[in-house]
DODRENMI-797462 format. One line per 4 residues: their letters; for each residue x negated, y negated, z negated of C-alpha. Coordinates in Angstrom, 3 decimals, always signed. Each point is the difference from the previous one (the first is absolute). Example, Ala and Ser with C-alpha at 12.3 -4.5 7.8 and 13.67 -1.06 7.14 Angstrom:
<sites>
as) -12.300,+4.500,-7.800 ~ -1.370,-3.440,+0.660
</sites>
This chain:
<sites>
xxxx) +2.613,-51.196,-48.222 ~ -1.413,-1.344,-3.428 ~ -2.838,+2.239,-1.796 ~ +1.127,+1.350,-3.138
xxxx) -1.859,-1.945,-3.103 ~ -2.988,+1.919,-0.850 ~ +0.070,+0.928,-3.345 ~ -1.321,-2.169,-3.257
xxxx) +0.839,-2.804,+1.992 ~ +3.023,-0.866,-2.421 ~ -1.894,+0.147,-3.175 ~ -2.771,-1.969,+1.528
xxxx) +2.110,-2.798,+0.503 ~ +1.512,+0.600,-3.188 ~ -2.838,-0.716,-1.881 ~ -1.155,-2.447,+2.129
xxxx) +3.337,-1.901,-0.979 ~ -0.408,+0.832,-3.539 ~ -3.324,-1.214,-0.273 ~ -0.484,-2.411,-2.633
xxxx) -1.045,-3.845,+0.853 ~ -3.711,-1.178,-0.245 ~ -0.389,-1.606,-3.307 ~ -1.977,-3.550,+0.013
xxxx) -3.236,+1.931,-1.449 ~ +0.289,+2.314,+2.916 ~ -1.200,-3.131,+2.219 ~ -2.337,-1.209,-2.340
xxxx) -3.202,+1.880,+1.840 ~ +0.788,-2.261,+2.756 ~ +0.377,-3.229,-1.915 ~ -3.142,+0.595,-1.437
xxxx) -1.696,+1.191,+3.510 ~ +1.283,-3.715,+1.204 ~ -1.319,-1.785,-3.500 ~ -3.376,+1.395,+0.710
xxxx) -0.330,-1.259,+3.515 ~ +0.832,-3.011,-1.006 ~ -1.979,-0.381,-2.329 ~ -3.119,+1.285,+2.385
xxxx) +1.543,-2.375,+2.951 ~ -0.691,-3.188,-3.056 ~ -3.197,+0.936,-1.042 ~ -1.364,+0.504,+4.048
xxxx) +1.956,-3.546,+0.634 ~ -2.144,-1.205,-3.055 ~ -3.261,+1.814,+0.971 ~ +0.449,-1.152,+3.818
xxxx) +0.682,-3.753,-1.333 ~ -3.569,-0.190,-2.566 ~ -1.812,+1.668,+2.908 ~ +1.030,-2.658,+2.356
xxxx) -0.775,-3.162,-2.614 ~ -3.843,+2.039,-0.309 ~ -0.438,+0.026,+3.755 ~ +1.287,-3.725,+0.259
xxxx) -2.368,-1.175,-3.111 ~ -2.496,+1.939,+1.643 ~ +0.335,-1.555,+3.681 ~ +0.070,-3.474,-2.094
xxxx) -3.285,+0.389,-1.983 ~ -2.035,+0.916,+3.205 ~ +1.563,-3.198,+1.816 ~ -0.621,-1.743,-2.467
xxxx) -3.344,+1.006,+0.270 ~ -0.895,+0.238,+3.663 ~ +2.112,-2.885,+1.080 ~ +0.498,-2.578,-2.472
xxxx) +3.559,+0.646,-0.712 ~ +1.553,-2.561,-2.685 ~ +3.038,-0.773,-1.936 ~ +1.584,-1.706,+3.243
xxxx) -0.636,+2.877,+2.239 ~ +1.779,+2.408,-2.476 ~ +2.918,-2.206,-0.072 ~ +0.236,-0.327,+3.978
xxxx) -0.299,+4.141,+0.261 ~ +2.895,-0.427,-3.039 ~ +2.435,-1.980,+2.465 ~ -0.940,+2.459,+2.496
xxxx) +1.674,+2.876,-2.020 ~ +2.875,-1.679,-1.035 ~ +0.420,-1.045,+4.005 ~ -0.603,+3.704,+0.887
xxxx) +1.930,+1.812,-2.730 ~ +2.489,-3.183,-1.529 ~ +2.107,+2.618,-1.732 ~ -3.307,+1.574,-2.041
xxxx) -1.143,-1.883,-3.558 ~ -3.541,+0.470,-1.519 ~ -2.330,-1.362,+2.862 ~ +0.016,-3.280,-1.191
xxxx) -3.685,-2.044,-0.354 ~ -0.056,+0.545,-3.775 ~ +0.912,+3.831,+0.351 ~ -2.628,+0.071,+2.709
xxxx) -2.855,-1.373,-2.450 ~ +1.011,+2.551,-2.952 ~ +0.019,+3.044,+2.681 ~ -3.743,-1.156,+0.665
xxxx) -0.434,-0.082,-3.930 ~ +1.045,+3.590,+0.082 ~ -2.352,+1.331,+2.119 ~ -2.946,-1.936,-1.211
xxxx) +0.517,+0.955,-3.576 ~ +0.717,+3.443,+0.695 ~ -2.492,+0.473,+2.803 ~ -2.604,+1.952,-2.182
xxxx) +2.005,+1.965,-1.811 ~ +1.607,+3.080,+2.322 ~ +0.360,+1.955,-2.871 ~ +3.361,-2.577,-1.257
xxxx) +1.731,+0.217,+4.232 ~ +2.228,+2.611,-1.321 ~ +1.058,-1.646,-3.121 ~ +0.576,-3.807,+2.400
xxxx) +2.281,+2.201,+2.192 ~ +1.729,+1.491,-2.667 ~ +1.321,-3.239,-1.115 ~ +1.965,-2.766,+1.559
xxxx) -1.349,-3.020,+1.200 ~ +1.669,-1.904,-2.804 ~ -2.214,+2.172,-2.862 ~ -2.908,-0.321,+2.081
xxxx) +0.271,-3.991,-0.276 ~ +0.994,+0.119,-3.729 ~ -2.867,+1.399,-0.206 ~ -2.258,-1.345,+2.273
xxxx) +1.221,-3.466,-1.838 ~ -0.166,+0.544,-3.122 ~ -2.941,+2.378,-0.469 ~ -3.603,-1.660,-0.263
xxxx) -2.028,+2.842,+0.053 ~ -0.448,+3.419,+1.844 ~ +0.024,+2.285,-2.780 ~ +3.067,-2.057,-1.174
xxxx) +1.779,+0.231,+3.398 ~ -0.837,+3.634,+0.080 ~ +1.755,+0.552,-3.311 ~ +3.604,-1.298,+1.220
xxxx) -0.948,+1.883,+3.062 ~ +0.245,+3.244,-1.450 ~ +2.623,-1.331,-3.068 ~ +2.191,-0.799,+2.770
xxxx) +0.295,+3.020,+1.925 ~ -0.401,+2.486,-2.588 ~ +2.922,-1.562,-2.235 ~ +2.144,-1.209,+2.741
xxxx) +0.002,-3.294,-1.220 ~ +2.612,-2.008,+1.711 ~ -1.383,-3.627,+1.156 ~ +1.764,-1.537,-2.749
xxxx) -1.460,+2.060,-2.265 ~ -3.691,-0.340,+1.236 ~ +0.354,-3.860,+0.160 ~ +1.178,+0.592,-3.525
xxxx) -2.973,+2.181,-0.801 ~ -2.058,-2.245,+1.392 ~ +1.031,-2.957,-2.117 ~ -0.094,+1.808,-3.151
xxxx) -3.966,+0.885,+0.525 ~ +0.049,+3.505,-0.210 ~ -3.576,+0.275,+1.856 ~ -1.362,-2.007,-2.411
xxxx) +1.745,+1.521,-3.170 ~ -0.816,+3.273,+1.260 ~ -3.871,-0.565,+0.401 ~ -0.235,-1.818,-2.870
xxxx) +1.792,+2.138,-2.134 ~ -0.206,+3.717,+1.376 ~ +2.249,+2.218,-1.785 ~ -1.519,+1.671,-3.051
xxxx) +1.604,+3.528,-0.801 ~ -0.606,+2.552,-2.249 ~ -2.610,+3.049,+0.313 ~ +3.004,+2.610,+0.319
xxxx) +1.911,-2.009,+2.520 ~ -3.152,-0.361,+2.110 ~ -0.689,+3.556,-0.779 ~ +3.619,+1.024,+0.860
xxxx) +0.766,-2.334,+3.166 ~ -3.229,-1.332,+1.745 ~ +2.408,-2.291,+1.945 ~ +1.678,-1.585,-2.622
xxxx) -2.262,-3.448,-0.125 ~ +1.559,-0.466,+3.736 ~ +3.687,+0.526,-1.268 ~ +0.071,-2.201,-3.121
xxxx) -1.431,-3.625,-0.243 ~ -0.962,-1.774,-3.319 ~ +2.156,-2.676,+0.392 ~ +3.589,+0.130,+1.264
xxxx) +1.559,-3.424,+1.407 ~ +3.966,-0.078,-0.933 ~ +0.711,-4.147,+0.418 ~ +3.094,+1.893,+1.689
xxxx) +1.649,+0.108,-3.224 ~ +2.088,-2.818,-1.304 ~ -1.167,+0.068,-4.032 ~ +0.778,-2.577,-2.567
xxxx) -2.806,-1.463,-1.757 ~ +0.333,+1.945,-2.971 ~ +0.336,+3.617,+0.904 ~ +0.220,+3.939,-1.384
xxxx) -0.913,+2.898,+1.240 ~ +3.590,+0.713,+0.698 ~ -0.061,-3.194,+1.971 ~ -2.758,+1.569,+2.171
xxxx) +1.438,+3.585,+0.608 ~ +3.705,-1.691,+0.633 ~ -2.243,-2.768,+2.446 ~ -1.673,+2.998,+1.726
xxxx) +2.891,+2.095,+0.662 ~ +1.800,-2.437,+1.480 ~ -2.733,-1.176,+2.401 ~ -0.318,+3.999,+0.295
xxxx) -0.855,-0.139,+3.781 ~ -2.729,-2.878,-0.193 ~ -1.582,+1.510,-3.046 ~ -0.068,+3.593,+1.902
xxxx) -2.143,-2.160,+2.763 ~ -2.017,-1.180,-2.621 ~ -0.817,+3.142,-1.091 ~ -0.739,+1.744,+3.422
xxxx) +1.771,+2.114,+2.754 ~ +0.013,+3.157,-1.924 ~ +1.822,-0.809,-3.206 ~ +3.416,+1.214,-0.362
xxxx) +2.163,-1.312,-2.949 ~ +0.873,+2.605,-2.295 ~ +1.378,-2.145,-2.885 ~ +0.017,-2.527,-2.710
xxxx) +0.396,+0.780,-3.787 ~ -0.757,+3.787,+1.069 ~ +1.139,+1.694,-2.902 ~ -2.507,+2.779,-1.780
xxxx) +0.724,+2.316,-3.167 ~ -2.208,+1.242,-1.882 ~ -0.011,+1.275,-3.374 ~ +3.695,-0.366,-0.419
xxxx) -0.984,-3.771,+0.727 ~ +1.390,-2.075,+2.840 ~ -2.213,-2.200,+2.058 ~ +0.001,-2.566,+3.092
xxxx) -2.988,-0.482,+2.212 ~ +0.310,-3.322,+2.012 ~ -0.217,+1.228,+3.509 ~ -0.437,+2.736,+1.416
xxxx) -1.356,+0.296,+4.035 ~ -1.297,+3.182,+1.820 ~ -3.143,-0.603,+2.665 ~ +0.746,+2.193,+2.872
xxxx) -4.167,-0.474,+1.370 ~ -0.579,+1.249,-3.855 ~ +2.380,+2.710,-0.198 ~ +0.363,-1.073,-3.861
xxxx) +2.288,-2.120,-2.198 ~ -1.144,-3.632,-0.375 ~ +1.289,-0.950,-3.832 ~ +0.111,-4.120,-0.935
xxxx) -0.221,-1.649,-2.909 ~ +0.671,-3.443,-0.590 ~ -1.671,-2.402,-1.978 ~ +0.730,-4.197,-0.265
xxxx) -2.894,-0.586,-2.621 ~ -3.842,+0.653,+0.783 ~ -1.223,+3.654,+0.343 ~ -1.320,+1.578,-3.284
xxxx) -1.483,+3.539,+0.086 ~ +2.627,+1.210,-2.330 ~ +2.553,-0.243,+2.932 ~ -1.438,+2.454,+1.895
xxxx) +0.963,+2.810,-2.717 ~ +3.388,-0.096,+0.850 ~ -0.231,-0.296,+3.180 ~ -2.176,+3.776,+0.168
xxxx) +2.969,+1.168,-2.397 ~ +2.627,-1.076,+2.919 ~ -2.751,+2.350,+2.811 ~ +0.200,+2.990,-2.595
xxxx) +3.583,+0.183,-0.405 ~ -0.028,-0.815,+3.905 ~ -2.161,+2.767,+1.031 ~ +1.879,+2.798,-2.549
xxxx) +3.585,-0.930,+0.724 ~ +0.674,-1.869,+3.311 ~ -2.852,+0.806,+2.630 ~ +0.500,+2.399,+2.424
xxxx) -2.762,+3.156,+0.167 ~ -0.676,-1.123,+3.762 ~ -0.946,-3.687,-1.102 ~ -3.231,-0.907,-1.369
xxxx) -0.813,-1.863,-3.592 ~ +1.996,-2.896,-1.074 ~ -1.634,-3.751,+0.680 ~ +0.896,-2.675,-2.707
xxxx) -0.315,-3.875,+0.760 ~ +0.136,-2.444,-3.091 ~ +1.054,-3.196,+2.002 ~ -1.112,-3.031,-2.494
xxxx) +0.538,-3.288,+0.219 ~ -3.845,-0.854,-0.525 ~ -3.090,+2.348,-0.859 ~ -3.588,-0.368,-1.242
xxxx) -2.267,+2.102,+2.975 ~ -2.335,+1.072,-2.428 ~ +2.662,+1.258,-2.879 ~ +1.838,+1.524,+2.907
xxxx) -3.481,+1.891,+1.199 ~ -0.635,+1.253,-3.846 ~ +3.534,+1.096,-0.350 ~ -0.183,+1.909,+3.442
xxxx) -3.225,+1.512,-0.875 ~ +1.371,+2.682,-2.317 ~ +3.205,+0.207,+1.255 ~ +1.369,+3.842,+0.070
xxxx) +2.751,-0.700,+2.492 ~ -0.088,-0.893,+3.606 ~ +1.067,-3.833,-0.220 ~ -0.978,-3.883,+0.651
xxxx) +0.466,-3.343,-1.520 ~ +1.558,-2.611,+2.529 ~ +1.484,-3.397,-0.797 ~ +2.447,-2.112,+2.290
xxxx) +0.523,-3.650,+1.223 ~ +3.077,-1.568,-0.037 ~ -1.255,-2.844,+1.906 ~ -2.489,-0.398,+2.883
xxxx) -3.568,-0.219,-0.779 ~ -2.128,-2.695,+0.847 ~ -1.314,+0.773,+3.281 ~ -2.669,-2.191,+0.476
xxxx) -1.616,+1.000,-3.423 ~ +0.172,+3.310,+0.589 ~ -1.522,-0.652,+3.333 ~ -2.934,-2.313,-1.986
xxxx) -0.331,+2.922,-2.473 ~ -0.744,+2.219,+3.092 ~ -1.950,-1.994,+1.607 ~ -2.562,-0.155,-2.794
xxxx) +0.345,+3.542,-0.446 ~ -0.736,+0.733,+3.383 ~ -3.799,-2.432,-0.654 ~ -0.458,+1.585,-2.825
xxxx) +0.057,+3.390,+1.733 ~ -2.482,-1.502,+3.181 ~ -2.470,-1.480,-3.095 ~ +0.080,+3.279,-1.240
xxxx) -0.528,+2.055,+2.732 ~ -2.784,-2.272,+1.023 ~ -2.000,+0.082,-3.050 ~ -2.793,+3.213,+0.272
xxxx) +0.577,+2.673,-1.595 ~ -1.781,+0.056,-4.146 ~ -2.651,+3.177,+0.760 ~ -0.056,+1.980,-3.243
xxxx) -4.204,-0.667,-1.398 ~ -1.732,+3.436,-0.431 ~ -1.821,+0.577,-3.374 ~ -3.429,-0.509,+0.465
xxxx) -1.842,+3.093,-1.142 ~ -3.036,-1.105,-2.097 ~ -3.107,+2.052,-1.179 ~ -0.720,+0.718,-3.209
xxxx) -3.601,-0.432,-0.802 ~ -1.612,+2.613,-2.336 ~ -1.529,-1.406,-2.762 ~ -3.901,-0.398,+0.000
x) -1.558,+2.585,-2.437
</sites>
């Protein structure tokens, strides 16, 4: 004899029928549970695989070393891979002589292993390449990982000398933005490559906004991880009067508005005026009370340092001078001009130091009576 159906049981199933289906963001915990495991499962591949081209560099230097290992006993332990493992690529004589590069150039400097296995073997050649000295390789080291810079984008980096252009031309901002954001000289850079854009000899500044909003995504790279586009022609009132700031970006690191300016002809102090007009009506009408001071960029086409550095001086507002390159610099003057700024600095440093000559107390004789 059947139990009689407790009771409930009805409107349990009842609502277990009437439920309503999962909705795709229901699931998207999960999705994002698998994303991140993935993403951790790369980065340990990647970390496993520069760990394992150390130890081999590292097993090659001290053979090289202790037994007299050459070029032709590389390439026979080379067909000995590819017998061993035929379907794995990247153990090939050449590869072998680059993974000893890697350890000897990075030997000495521990404090750069977690930076090497941050990045994949492709950036650490790029750079290991292309990079002549330490200080240089240990800029793209830390460019690299902090901006995410793709390995297209470093080798493009790379080409357009921004090592060079950076040490040669740190960027110069004004007392209140230094005052205001400490960091800023690490977010901004005085010069701003955009041979991205295709411009017609003869150009406007509506040329160069239209040029930069189309090539949106490159010039955001450009600019740094942290920007986020905000818009272009952003439009301001004040006074009953309508105006339109050329682009507008907000810095995430920052926390603040980033306002810029365009300018096709040669800075002249007189630009800057407007440009602190755009970071007043900025900070009154559009910032938010969480976000900090608004940060204005004129973006020339050329500047004078030392008109820049006057103009800056006495600046009010929280801003910089910056000018961008359509085209790619000359690398190997660049890398002259640093050169002999780097021998300057050694001749410098070697000279001894001017001591400051005491005044040489003298006695007064009294006068013979």
């Amino acid at each position: 004899m059947s139990k009689a159906p407790k009771k409930g049981t009805k409107k349990s199933l009842a609502r277990q029928v009437t439920a309503s289906p999962p909705s795709p963001a229901d699931f998207d915990v999960v999705i994002r549970l698998i994303d991140a495991a993935r993403t951790r499962a790369v980065a340990a591949v990647n970390t496993t695989l520069i760990e394992l081209y150390w130890s081999i560099g590292e097993y090659i230097t001290r053979k090289i070393a202790d037994d007299g290992w050459g070029q032709g006993t590389v390439a026979v332990l080379a067909d000995c891979i590819k017998r061993r493992f035929p379907s794995v690529r990247g153990y090939s004589a050449q590869n072998l002589w680059r993974m000893r590069q890697f350890f000897e150039t990075y030997r000495d400097q521990p404090k750069l292993s977690a930076l090497l296995r941050e990045l994949s073997w492709t950036h650490n050649l790029l750079i290991l390449g292309k990079s002549k000295r330490a200080e240089e390789r240990e800029f793209y080291l830390r460019m690299a990982c902090a901006q995410k810079w793709s390995s297209r984008e470093l080798e493009r980096q790379l080409a357009g000398a921004l090592f060079e252009r950076v040490a040669l031309s740190p960027t110069k901002l004004s007392p209140p933005l230094r005052e205001l954001h400490p960091d800023a000289a690490t977010v901004f850079k005085d010069s701003y490559l955009v041979e991205f854009l295709d411009l017609p000899p003869e150009y406007s500044e509506a040329d160069l906004q239209q040029g930069l909003v189309e090539q949106l995504k490159k010039f955001l790279i450009e600019l740094g991880r942290d920007f986020c586009y905000v818009g272009s022609q952003y439009p301001l009132q004040v006074g009953g009067r309508d105006f339109a700031l050329d682009l507008l970006f907000f810095n995430r690191a920052l926390n603040c508005l980033v306002a810029i300016e365009l300018k096709v002809v040669e800075f002249e102090p007189e630009h800057l005026g407007k440009l602190q007009f755009y970071l007043e009506a900025l900070d009154r009408d559009v910032k938010k009370p969480h976000e900090q001071p608004s940060i204005g960029v004129l973006l020339c086409a050329t500047k004078n340092h030392e008109v820049v550095e006057y103009a800056l001086s006495r600046s009010m507002s929280p801003s910089l001078v910056s000018e961008y390159q359509t085209r790619l610099p000359d690398k190997k003057l660049l890398q002259t001009k640093l050169h002999e700024f780097y021998e300057l600095a050694n001749e410098q440093a070697k000279l001894p130091a001017i001591e400051e000559k005491k005044p040489v107390k003298t006695r007064m004789k009294g006068r013979k009576k």
